[in-house]
N, C-alpha and C positions, 0 to 999 in steps of 0.2 A: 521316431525320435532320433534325430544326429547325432553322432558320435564325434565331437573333438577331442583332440590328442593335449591334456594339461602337459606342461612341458618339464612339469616334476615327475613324471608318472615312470615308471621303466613299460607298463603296456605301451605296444605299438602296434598299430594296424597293417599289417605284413602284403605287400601288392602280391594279387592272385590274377592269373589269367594269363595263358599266351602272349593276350593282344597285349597285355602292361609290362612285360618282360622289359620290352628296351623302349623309352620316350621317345617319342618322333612328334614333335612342335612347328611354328614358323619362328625365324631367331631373325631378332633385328640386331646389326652390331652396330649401328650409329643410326641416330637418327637426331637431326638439328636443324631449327629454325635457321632456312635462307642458304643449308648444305644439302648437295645431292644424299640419298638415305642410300646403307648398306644392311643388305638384309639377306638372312642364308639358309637353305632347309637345314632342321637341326634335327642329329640322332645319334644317340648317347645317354648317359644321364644327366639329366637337364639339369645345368644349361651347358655341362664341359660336351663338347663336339666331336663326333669320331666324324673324320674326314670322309669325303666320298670321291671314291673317283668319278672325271668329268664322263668317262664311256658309261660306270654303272647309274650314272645319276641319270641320262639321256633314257635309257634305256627303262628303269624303273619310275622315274619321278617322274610329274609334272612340272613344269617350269614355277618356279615362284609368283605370283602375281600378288599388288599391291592395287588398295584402294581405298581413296577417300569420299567425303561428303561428296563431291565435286566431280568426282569421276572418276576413272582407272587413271594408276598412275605409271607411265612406262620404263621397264627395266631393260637392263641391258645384261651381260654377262661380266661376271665380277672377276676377281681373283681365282676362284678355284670354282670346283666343279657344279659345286653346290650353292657357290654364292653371287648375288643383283647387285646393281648398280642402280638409282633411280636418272634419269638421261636429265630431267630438269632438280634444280632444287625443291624442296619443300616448302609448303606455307603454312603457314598455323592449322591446327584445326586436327580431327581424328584421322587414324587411318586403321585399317588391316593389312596385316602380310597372312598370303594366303598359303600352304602348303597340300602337294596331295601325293599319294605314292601311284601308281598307276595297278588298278585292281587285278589280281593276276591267282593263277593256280600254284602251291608249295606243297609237294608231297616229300613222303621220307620212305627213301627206298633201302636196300641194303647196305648201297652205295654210298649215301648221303640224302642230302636234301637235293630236290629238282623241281625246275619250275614248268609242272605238268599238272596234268587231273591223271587220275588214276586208268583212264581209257586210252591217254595217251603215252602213261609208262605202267604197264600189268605190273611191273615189279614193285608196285606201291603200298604198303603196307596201311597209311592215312594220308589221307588229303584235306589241306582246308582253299580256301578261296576268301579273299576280300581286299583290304586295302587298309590307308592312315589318311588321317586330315588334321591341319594343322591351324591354328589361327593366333595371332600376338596381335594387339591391342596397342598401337601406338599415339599418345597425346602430346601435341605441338602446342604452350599456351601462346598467344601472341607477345609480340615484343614491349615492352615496357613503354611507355608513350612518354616521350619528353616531356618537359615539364616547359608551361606556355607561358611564353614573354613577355613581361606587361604591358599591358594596351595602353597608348596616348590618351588622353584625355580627350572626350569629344567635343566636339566645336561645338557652342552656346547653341542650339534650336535643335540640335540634331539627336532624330528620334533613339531614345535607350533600349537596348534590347533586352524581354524580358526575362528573368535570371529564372523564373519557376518555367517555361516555354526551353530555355538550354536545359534545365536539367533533366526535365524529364525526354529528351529526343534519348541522351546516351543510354539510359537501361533501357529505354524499348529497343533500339538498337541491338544493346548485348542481348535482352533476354530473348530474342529471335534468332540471332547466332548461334546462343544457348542449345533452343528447343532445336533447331538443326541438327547439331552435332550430337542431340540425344536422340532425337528419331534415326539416324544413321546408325550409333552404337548398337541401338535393339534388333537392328532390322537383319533378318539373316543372310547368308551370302550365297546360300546354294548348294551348301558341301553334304553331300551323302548322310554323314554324318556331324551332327556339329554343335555347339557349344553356342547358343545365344543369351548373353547379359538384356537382363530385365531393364535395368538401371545403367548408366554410365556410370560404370566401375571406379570414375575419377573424383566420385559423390561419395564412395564408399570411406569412413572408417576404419580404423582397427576395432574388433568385436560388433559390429554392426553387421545386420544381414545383408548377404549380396545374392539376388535373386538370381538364377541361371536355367534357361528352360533346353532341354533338350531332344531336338529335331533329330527322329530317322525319315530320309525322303520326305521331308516338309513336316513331317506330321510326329504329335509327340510322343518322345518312348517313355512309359511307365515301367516302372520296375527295373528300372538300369540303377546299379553302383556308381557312383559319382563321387573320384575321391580327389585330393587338394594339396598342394604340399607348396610352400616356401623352397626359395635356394637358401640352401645349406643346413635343413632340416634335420635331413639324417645324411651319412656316407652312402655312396650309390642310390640315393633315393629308393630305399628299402623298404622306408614304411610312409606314412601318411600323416598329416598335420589333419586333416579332416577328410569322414567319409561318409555317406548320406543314400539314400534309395529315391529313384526320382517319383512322384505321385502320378496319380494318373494323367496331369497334365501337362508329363514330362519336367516336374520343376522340383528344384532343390534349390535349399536357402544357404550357400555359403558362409562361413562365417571365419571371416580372417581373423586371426588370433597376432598378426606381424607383421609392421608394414614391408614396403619393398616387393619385388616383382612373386610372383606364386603362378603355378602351372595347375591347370583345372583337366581333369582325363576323364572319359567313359569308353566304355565298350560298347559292343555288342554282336551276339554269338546266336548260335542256332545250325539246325540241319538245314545240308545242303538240298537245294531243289530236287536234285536227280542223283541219289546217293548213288548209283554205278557208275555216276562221274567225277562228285568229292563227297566227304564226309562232313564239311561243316564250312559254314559262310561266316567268318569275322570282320571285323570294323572294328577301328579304334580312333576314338579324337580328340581333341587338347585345343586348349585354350589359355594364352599365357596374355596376364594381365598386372596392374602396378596397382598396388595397396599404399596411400597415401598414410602417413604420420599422423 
């Protein structure tokens, strides 16, 4: 049974785990119909942004990538370390900004934290191993169509076109555009970890269910925590607007209680392979999407 957060309530669902400690997303700062898109890996509490320097970003991240229906879209390097540039403008239509950290060893020695296994610093007290993946959901609707000029009159003989023939060409039209940009939204992108919408999220409601299946290496994970929160829920994103266990075939039914943008997170944890190398393999990933009114 799901637990959502009433927003009379003083209970709060307290974020637990390592991997949830600090949010790591994909952050789009613009994005408009017919303007090139700025987009930036984001990590902090979502959505306020702790800066990255451009050497630690190189060295840990993967580059941002974006993609539409249509194909990859290509960036460029932005302002700072962490943030694209799209090189052509955008056109209507879905996209993802993809985000990934580069999967690496953190042990915790007496020292500090280092980024080793425990074979390659003895002074290790624990070791984990894994990584973040990030994904934002961005919707282009198309531009508003002028409104069409009155037609002259037809010259006496000349054949009339039939008015049931025009109307039905335009929604066969849309509704294939449509089904396009839904089969895209569902379809996964490939990330280790990740966050696949059942539905186009742009169908979704406030208090309607929002279907979310969740893929380890293609295949789905059961028994994951999957929790939910709105900007500006709580301060530092402490606790959770909603939280859920996924079923065995990897699916949780979100249920937005608020429109406006909300960050979808999972884990997942476990012993390491060759524990005289680390102690534990984690993964973490997020899914930031827009609740319509």
């Amino acid at each position: 049974m799901c637990k959502i957060l009433v927003f009379s309530l003083a209970i709060l669902i307290t974020w637990s785990g390592s991997a949830w400690a600090i949010d790591f997303w994909a952050g789009v700062e613009k994005a408009t119909l017919g303007e090139p898109a700025q987009v930036f890996q984001g990590m902090g509490d979502f959505p306020k942004l702790n800066p990255i320097k451009a050497e630690s970003y190189k060295e840990r991240y993967d580059p941002i990538t974006m993609v539409g229906a249509g194909g990859q879209v290509k960036l460029k390097a932005g302002k700072s370390g962490e943030s694209f540039v799209s090189e052509e403008p955008l056109s209507a239509g879905s996209y993802y900004v993809l985000a990934s950290s580069i999967a690496s060893f953190a042990s915790r020695t007496p020292d500090g934290l280092v980024r080793k296994s425990k074979t390659e610093e003895p002074s290790a007290t624990t070791c984990s191993y894994g990584g973040n993946f990030g994904k934002a959901l961005v919707y282009l609707p198309p531009a508003p169509e002028a409104p069409e000029a009155p037609e002259a009159p037809e010259a006496d003989g000349a054949p009339e076109a039939s008015p049931a023939a025009e109307a039905s060409e335009a929604p066969e039209a849309s509704g294939a555009a449509e089904a396009g940009e839904d089969s895209f939204v569902i379809k996964p992108v490939g990330q280790k970890l990740e966050l696949v919408p059942q539905i186009n999220p742009q169908k979704i409601k406030v208090g309607e269910k929002f279907p979310v299946k969740v893929l380890f290496d293609d295949q789905p994970l059961a028994s994951a925590n999957l929790g939910a929160f709105f900007v500006g829920f709580t301060e530092g994103n402490k606790a959770l607007a909603f939280s859920e266990t996924t079923n065995e075939e990897g699916l949780v039914e979100i249920i937005p209680l608020r429109p406006g943008q909300w960050l979808a997170k999972v884990s997942k944890s476990g012993p390491y392979s060759d524990l005289s190398v680390c102690d534990r393999e984690t993964y973490a990933a997020s899914l930031v999407f827009t609740v319509a009114p």
